[in-house]
mmCIF file of the protein (N, C-alpha, C, O) and its ligand, coordinates in Angstrom:
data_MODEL
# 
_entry.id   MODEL 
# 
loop_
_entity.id 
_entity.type 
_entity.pdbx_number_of_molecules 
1 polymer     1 
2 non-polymer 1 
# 
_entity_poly.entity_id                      1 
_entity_poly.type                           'polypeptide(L)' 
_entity_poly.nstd_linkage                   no 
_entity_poly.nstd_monomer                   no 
_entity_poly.pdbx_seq_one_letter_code       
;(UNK)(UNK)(UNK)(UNK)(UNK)(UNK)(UNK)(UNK)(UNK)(UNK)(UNK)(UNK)(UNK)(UNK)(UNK)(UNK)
(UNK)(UNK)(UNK)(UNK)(UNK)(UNK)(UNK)(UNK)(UNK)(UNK)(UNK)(UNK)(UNK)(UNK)(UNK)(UNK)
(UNK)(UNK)(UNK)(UNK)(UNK)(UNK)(UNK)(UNK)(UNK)(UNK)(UNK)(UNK)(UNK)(UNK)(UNK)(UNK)
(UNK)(UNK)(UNK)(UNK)(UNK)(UNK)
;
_entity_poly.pdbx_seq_one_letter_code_can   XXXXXXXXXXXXXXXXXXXXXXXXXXXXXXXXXXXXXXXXXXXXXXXXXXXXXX 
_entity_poly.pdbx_strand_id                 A 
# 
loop_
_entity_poly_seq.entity_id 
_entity_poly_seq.num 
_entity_poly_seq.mon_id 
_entity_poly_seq.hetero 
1 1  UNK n 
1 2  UNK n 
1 3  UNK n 
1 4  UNK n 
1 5  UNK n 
1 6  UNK n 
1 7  UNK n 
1 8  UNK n 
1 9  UNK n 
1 10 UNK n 
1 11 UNK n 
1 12 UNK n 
1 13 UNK n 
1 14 UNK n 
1 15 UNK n 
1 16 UNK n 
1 17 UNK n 
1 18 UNK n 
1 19 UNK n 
1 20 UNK n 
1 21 UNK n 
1 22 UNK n 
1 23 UNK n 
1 24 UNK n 
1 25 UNK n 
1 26 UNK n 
1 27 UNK n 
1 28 UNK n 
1 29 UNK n 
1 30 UNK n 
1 31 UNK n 
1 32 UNK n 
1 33 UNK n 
1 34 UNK n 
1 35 UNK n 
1 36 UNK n 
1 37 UNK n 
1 38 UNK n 
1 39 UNK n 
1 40 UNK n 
1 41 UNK n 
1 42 UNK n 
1 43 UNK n 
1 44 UNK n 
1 45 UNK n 
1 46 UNK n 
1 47 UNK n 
1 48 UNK n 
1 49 UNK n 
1 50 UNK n 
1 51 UNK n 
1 52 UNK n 
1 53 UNK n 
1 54 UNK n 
# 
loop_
_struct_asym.id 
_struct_asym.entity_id 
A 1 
B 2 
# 
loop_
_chem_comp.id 
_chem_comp.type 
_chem_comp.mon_nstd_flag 
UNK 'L-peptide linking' . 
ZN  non-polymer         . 
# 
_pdbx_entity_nonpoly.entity_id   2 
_pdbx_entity_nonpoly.name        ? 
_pdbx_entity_nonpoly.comp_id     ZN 
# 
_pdbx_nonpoly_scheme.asym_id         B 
_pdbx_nonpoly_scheme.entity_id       2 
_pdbx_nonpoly_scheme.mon_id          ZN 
_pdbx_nonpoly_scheme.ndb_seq_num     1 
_pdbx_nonpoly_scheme.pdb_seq_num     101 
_pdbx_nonpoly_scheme.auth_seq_num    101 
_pdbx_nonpoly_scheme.pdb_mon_id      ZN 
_pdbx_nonpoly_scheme.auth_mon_id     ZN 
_pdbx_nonpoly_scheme.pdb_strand_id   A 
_pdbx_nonpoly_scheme.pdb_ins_code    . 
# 
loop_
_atom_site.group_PDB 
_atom_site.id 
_atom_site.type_symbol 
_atom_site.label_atom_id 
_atom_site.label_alt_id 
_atom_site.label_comp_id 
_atom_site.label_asym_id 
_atom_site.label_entity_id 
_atom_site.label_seq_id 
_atom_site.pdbx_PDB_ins_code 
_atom_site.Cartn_x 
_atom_site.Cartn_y 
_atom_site.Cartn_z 
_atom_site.occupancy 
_atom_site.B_iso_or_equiv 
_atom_site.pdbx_formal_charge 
_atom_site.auth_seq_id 
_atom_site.auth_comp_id 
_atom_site.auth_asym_id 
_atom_site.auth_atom_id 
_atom_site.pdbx_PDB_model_num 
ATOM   1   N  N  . UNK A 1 1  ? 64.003 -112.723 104.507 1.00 0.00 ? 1   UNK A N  1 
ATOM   2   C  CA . UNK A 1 1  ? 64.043 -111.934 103.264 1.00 0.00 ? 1   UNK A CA 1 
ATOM   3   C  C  . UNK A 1 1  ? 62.862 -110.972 103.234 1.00 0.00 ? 1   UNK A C  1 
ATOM   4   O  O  . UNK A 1 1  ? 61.756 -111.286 103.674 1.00 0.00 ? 1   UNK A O  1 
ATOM   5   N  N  . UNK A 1 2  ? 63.145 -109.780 102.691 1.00 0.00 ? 2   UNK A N  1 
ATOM   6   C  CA . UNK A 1 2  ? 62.060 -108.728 103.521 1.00 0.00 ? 2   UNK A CA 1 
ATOM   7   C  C  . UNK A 1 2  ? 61.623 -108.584 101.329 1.00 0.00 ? 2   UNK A C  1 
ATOM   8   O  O  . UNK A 1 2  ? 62.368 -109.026 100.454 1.00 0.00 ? 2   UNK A O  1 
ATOM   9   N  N  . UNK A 1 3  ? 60.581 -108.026 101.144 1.00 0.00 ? 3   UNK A N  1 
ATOM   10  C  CA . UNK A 1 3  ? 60.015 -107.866 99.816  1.00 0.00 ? 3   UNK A CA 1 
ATOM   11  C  C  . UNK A 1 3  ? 59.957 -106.730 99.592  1.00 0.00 ? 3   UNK A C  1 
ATOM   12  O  O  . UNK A 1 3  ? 59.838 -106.354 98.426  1.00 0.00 ? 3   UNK A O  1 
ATOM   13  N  N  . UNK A 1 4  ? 60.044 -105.563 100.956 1.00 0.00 ? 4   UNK A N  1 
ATOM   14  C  CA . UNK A 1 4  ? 59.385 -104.333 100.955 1.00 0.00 ? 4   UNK A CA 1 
ATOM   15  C  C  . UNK A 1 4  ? 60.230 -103.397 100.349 1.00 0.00 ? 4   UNK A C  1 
ATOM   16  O  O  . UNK A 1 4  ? 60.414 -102.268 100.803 1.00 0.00 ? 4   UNK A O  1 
ATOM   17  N  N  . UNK A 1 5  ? 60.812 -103.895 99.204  1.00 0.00 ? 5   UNK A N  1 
ATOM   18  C  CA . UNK A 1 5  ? 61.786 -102.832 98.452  1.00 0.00 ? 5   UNK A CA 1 
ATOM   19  C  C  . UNK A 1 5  ? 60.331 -101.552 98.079  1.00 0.00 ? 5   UNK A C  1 
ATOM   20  O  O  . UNK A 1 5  ? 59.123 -101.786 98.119  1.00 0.00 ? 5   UNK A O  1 
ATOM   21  N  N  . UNK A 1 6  ? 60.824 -100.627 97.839  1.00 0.00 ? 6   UNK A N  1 
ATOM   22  C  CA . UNK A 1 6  ? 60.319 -99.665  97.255  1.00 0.00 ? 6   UNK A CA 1 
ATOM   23  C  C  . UNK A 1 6  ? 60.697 -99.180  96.142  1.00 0.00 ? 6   UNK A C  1 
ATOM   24  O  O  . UNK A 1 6  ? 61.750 -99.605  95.667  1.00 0.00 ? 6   UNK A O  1 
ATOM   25  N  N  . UNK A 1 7  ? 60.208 -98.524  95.686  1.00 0.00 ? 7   UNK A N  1 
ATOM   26  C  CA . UNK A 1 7  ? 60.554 -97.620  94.672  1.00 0.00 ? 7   UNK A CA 1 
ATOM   27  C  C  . UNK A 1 7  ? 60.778 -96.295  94.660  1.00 0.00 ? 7   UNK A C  1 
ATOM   28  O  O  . UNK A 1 7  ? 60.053 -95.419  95.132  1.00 0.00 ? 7   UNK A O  1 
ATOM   29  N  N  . UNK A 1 8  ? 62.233 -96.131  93.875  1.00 0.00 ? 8   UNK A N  1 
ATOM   30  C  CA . UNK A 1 8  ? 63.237 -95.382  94.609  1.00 0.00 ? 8   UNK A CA 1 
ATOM   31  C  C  . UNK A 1 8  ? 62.740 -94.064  93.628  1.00 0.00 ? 8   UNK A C  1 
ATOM   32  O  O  . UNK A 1 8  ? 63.482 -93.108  93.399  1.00 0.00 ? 8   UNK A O  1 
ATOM   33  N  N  . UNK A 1 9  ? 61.509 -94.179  93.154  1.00 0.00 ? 9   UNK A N  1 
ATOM   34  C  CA . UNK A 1 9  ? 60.747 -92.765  92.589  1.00 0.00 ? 9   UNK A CA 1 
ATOM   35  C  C  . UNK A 1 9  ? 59.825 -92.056  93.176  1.00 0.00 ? 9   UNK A C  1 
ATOM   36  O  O  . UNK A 1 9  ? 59.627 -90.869  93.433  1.00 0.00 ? 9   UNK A O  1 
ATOM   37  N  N  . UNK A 1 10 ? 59.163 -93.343  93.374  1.00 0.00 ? 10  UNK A N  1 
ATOM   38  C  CA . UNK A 1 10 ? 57.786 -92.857  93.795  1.00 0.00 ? 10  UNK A CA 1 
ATOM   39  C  C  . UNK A 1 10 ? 57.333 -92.760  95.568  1.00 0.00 ? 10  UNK A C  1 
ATOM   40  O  O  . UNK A 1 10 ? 56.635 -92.048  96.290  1.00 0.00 ? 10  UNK A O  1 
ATOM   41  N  N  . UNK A 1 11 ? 58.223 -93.959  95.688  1.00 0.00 ? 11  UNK A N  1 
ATOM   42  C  CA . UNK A 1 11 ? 58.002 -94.652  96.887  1.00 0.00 ? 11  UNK A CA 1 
ATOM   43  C  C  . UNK A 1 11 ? 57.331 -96.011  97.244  1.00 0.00 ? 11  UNK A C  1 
ATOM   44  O  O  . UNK A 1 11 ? 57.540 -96.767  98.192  1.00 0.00 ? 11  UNK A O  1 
ATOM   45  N  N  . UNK A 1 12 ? 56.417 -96.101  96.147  1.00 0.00 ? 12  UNK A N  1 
ATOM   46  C  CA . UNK A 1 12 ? 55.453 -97.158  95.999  1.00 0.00 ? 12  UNK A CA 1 
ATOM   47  C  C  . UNK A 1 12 ? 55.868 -98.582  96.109  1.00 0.00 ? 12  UNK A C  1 
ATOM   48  O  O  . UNK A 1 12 ? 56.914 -98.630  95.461  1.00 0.00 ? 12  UNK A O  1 
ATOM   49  N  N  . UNK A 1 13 ? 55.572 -99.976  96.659  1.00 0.00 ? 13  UNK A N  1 
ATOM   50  C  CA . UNK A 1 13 ? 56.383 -101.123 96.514  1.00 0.00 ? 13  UNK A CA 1 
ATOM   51  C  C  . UNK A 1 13 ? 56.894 -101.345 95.497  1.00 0.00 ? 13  UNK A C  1 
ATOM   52  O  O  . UNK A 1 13 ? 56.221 -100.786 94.631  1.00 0.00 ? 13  UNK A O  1 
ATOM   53  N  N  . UNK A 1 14 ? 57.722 -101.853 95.067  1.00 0.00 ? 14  UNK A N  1 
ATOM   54  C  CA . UNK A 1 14 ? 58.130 -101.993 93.721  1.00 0.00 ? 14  UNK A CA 1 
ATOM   55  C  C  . UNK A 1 14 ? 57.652 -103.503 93.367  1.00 0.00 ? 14  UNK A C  1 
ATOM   56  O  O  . UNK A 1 14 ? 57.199 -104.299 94.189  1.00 0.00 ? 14  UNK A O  1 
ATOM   57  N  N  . UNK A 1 15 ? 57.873 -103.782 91.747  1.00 0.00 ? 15  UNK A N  1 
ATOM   58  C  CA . UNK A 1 15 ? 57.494 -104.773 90.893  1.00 0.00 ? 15  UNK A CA 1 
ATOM   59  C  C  . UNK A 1 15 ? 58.834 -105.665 90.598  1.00 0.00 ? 15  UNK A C  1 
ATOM   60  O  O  . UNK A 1 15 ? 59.964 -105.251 90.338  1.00 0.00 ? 15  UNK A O  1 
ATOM   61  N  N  . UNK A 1 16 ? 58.377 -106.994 90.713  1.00 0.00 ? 16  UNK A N  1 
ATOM   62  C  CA . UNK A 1 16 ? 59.527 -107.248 90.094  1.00 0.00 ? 16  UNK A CA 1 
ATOM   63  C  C  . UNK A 1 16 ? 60.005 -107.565 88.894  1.00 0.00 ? 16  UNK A C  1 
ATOM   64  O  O  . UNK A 1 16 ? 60.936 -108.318 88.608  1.00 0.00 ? 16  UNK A O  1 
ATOM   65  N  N  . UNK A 1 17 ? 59.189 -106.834 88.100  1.00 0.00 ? 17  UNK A N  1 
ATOM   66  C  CA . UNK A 1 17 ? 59.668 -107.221 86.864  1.00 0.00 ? 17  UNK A CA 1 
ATOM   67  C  C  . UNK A 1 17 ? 59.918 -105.915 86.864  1.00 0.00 ? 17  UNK A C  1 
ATOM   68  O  O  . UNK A 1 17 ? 60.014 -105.985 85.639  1.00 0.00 ? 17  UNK A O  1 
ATOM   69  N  N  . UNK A 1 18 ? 60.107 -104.830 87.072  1.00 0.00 ? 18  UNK A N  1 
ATOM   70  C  CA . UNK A 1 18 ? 60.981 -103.336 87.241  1.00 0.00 ? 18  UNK A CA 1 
ATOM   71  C  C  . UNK A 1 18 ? 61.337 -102.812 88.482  1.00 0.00 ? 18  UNK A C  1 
ATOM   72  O  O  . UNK A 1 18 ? 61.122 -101.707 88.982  1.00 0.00 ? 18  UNK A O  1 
ATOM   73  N  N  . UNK A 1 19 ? 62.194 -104.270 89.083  1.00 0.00 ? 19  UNK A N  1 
ATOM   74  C  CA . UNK A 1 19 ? 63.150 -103.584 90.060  1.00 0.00 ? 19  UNK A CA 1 
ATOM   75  C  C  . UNK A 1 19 ? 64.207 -102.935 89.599  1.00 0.00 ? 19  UNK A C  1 
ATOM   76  O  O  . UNK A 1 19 ? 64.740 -103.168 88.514  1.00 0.00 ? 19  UNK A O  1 
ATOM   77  N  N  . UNK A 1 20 ? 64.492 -102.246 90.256  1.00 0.00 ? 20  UNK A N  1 
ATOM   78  C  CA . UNK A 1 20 ? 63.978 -101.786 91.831  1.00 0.00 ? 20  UNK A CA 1 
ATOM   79  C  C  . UNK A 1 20 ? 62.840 -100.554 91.727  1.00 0.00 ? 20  UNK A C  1 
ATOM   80  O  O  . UNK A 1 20 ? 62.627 -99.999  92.805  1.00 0.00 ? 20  UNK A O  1 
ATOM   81  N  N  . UNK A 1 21 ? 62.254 -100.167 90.840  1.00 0.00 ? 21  UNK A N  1 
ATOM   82  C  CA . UNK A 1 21 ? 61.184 -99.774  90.864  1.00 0.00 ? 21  UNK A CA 1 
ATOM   83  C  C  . UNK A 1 21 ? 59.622 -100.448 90.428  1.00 0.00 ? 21  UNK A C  1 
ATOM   84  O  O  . UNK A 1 21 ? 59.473 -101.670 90.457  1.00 0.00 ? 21  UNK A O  1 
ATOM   85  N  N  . UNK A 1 22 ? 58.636 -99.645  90.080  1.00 0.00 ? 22  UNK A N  1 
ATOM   86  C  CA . UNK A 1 22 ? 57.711 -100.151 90.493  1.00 0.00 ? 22  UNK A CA 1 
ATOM   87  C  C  . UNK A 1 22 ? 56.766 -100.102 89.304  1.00 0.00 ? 22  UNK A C  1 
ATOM   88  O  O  . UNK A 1 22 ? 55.614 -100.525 89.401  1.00 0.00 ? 22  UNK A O  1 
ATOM   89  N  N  . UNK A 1 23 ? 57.373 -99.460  87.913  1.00 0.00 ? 23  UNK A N  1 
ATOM   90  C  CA . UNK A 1 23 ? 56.596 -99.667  86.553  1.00 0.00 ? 23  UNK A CA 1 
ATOM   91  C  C  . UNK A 1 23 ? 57.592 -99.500  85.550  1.00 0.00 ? 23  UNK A C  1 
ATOM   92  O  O  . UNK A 1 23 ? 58.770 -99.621  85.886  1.00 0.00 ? 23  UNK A O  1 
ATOM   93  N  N  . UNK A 1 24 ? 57.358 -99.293  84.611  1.00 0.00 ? 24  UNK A N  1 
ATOM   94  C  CA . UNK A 1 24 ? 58.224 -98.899  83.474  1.00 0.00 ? 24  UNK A CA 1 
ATOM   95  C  C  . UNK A 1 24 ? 58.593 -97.077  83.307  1.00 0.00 ? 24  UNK A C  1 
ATOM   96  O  O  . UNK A 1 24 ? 59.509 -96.258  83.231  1.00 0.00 ? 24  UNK A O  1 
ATOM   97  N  N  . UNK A 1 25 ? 57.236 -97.227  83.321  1.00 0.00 ? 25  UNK A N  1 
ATOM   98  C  CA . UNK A 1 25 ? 57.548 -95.493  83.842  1.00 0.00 ? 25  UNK A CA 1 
ATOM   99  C  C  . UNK A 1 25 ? 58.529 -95.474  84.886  1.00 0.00 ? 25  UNK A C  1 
ATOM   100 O  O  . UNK A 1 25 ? 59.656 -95.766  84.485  1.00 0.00 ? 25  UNK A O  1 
ATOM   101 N  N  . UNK A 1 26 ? 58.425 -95.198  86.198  1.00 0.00 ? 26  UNK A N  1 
ATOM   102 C  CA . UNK A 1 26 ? 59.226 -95.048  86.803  1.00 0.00 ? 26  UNK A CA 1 
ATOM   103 C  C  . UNK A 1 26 ? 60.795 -95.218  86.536  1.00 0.00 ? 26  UNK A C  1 
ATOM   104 O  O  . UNK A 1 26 ? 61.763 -94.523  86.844  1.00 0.00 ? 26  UNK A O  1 
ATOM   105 N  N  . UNK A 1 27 ? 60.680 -96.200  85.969  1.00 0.00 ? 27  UNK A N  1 
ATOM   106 C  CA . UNK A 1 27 ? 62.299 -96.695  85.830  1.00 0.00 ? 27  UNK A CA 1 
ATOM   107 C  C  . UNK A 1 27 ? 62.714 -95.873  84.810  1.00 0.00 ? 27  UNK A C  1 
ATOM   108 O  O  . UNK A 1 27 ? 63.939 -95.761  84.798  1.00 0.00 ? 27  UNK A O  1 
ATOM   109 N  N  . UNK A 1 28 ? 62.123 -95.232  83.916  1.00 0.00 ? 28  UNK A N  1 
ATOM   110 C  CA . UNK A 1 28 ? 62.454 -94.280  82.578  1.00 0.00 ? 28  UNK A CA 1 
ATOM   111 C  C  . UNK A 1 28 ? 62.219 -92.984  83.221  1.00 0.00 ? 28  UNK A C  1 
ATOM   112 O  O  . UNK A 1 28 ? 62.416 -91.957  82.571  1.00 0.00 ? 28  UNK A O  1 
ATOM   113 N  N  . UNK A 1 29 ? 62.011 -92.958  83.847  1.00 0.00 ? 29  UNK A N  1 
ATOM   114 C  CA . UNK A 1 29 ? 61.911 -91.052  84.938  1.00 0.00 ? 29  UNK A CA 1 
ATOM   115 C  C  . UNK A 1 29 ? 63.496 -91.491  85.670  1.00 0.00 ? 29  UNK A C  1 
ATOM   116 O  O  . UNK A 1 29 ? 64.434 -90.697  85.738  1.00 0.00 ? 29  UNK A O  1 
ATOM   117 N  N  . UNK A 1 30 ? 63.531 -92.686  86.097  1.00 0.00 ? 30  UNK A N  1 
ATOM   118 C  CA . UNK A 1 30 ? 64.859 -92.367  86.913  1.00 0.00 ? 30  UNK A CA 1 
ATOM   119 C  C  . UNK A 1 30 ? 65.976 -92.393  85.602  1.00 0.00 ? 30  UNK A C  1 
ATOM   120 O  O  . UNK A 1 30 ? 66.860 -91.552  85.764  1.00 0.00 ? 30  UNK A O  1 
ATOM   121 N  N  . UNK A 1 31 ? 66.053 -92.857  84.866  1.00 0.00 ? 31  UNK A N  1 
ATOM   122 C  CA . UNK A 1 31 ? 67.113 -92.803  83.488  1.00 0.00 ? 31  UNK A CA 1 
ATOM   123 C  C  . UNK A 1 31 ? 67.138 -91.263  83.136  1.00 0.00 ? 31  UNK A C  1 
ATOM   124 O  O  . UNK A 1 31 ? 68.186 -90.696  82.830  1.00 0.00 ? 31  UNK A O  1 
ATOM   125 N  N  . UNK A 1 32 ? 66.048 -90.694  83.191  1.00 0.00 ? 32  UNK A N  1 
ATOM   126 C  CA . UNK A 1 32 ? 65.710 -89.540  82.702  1.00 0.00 ? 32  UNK A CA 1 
ATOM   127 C  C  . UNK A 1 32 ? 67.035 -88.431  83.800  1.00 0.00 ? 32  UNK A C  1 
ATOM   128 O  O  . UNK A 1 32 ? 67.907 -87.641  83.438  1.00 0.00 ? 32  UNK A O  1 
ATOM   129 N  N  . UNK A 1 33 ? 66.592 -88.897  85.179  1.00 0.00 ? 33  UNK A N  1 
ATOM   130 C  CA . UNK A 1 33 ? 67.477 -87.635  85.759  1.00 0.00 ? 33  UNK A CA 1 
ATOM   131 C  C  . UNK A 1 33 ? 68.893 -87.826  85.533  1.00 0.00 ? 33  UNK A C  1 
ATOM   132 O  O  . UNK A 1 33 ? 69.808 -87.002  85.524  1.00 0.00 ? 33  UNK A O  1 
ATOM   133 N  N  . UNK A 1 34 ? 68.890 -89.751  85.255  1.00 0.00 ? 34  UNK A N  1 
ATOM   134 C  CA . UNK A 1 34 ? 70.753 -89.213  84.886  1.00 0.00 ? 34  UNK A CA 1 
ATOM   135 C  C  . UNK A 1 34 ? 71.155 -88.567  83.608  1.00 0.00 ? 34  UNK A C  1 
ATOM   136 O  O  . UNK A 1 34 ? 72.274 -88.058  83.549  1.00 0.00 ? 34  UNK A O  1 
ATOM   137 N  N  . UNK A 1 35 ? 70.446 -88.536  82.688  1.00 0.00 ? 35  UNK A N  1 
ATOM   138 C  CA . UNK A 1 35 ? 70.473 -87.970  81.635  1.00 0.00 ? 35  UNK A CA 1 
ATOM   139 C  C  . UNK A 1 35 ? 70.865 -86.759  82.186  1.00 0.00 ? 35  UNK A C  1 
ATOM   140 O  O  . UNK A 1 35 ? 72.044 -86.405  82.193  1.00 0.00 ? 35  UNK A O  1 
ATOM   141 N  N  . UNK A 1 36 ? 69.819 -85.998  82.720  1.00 0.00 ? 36  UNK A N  1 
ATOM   142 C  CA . UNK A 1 36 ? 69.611 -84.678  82.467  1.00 0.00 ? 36  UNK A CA 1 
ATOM   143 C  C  . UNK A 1 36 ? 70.508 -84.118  83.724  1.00 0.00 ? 36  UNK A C  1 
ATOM   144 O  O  . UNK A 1 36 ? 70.503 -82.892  83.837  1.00 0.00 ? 36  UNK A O  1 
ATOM   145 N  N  . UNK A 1 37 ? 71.279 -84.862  84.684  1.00 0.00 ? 37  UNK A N  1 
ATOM   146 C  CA . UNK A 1 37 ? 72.394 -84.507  85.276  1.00 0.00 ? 37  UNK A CA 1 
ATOM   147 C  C  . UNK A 1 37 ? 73.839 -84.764  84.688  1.00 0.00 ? 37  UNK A C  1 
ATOM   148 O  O  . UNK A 1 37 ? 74.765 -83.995  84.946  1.00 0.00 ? 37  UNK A O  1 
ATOM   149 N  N  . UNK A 1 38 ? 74.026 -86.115  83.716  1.00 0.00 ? 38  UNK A N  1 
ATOM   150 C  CA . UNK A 1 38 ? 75.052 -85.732  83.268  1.00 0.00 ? 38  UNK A CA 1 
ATOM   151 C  C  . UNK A 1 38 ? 75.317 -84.404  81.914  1.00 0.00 ? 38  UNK A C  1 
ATOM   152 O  O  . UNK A 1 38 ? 76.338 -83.919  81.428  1.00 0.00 ? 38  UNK A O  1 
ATOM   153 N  N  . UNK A 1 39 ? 74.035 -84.210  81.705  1.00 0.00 ? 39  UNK A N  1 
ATOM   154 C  CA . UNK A 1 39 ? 73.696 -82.953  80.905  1.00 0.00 ? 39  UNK A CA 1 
ATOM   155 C  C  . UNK A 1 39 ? 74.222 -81.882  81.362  1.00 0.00 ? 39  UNK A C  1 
ATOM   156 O  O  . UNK A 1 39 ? 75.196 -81.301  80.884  1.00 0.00 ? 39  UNK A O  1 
ATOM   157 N  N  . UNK A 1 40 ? 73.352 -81.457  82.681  1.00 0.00 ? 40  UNK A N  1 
ATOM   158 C  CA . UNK A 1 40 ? 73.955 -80.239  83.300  1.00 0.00 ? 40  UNK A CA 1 
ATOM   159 C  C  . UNK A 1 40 ? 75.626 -80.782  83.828  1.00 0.00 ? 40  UNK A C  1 
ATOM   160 O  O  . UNK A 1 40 ? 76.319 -79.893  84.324  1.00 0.00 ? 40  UNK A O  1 
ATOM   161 N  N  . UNK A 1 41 ? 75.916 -81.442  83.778  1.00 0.00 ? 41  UNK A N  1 
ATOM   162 C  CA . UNK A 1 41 ? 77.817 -81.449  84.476  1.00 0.00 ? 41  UNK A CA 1 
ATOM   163 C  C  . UNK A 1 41 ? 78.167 -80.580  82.751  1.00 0.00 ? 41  UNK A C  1 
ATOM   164 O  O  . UNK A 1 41 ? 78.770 -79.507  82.752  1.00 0.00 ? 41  UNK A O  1 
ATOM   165 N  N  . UNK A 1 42 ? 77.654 -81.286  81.294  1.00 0.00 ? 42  UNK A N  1 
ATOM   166 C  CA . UNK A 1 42 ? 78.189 -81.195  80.261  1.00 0.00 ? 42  UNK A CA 1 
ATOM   167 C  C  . UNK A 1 42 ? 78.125 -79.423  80.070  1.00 0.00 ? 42  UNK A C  1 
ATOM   168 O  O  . UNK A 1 42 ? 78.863 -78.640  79.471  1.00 0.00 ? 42  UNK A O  1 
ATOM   169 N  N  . UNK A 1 43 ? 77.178 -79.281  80.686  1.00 0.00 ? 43  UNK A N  1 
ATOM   170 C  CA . UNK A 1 43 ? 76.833 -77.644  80.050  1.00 0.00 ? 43  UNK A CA 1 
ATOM   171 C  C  . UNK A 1 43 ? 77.670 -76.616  80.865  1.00 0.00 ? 43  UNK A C  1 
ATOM   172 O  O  . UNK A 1 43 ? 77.902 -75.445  80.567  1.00 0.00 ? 43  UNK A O  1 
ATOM   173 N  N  . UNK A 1 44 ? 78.056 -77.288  81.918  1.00 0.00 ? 44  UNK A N  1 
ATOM   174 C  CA . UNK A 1 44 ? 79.096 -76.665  83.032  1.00 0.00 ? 44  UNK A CA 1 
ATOM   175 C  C  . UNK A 1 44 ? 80.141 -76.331  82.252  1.00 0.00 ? 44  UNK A C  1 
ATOM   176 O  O  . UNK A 1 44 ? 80.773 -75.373  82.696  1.00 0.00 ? 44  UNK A O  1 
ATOM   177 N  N  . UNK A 1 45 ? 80.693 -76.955  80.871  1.00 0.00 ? 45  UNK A N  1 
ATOM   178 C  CA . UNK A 1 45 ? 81.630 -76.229  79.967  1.00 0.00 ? 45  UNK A CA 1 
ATOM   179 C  C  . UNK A 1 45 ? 81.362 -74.936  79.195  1.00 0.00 ? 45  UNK A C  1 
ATOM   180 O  O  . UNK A 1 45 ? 82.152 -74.673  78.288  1.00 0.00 ? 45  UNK A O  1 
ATOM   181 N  N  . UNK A 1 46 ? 80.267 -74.025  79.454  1.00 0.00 ? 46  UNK A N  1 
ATOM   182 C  CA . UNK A 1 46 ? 80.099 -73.138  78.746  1.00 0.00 ? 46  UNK A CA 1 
ATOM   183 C  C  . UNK A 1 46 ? 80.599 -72.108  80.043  1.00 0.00 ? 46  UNK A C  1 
ATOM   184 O  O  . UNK A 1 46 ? 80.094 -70.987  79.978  1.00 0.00 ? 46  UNK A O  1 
ATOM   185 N  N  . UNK A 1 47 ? 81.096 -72.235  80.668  1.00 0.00 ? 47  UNK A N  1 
ATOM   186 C  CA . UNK A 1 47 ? 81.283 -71.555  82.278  1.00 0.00 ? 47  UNK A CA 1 
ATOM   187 C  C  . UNK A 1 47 ? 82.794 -71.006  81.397  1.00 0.00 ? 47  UNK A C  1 
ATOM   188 O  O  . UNK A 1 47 ? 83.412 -70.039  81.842  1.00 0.00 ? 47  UNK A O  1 
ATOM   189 N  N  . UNK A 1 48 ? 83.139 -71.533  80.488  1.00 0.00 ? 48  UNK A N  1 
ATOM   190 C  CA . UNK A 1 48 ? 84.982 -71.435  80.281  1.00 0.00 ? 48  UNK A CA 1 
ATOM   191 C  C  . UNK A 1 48 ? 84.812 -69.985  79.609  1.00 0.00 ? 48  UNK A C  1 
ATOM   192 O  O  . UNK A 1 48 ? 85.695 -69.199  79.953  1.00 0.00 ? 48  UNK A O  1 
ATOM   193 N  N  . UNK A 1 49 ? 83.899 -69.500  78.761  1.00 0.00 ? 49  UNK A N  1 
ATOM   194 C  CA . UNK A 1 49 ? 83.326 -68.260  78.667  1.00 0.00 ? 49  UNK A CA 1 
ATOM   195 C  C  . UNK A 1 49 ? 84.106 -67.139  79.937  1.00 0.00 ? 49  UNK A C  1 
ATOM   196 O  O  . UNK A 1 49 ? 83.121 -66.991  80.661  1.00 0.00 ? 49  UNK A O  1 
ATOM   197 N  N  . UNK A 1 50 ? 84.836 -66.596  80.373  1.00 0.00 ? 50  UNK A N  1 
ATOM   198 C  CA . UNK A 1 50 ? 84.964 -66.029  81.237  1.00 0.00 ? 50  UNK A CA 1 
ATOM   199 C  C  . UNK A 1 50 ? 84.560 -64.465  80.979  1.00 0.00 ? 50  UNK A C  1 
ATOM   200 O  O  . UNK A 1 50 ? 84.286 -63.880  82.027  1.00 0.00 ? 50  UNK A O  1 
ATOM   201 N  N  . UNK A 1 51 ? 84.475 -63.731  79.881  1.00 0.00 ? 51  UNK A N  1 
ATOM   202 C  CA . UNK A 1 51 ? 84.703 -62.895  79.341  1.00 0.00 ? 51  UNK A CA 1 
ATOM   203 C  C  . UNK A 1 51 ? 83.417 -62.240  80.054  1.00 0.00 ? 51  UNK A C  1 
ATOM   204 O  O  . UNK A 1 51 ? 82.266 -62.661  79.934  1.00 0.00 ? 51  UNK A O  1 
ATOM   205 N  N  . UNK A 1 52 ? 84.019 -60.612  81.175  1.00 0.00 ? 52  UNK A N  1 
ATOM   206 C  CA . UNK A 1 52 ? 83.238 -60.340  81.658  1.00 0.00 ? 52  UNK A CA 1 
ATOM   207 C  C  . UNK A 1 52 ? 81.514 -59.585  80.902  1.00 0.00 ? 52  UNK A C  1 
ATOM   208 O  O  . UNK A 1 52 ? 81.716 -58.907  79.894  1.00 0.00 ? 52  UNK A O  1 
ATOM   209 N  N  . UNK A 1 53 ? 80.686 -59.645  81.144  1.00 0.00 ? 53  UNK A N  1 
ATOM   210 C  CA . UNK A 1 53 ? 79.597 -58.976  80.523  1.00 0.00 ? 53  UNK A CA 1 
ATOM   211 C  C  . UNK A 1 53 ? 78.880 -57.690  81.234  1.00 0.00 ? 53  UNK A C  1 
ATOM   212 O  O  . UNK A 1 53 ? 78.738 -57.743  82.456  1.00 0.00 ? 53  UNK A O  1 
ATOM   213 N  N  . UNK A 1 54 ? 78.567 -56.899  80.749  1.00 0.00 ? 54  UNK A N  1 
ATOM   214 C  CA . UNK A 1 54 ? 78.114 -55.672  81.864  1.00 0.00 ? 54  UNK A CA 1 
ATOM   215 C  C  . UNK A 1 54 ? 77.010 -54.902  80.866  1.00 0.00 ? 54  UNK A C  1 
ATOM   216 O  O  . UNK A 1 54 ? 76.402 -53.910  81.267  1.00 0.00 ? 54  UNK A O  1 
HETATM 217 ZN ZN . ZN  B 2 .  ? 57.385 -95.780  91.079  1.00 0.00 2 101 ZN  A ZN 1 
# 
């Protein structure tokens, strides 16, 4: 059994009381990008706008 998980932010070993990362922070930075990627998929609906601009 190997321990050497890392942390899939920083890189740093991780903790185990915030696996698979390695603080609390970390683990709320990685929540953060899914946020802010299922964000940008959401904003991809303003694309329906086609109406050319010049
Ligand atoms: Zn980390």
């Amino acid at each position: 059994m190997s321990f050497e998980k890392r942390c899939p932010v920083c890189q740093k070993p991780s903790d185990e009381k915030f696996m698979p990362f390695c603080s609390s922070r970390c683990a709320k930075v990685d929540l953060g990008r899914w946020f802010s990627e299922s964000y940008v998929v959401e904003t991809e609906d303003e694309l329906e706008q086609e109406e050319p601009v010049e």
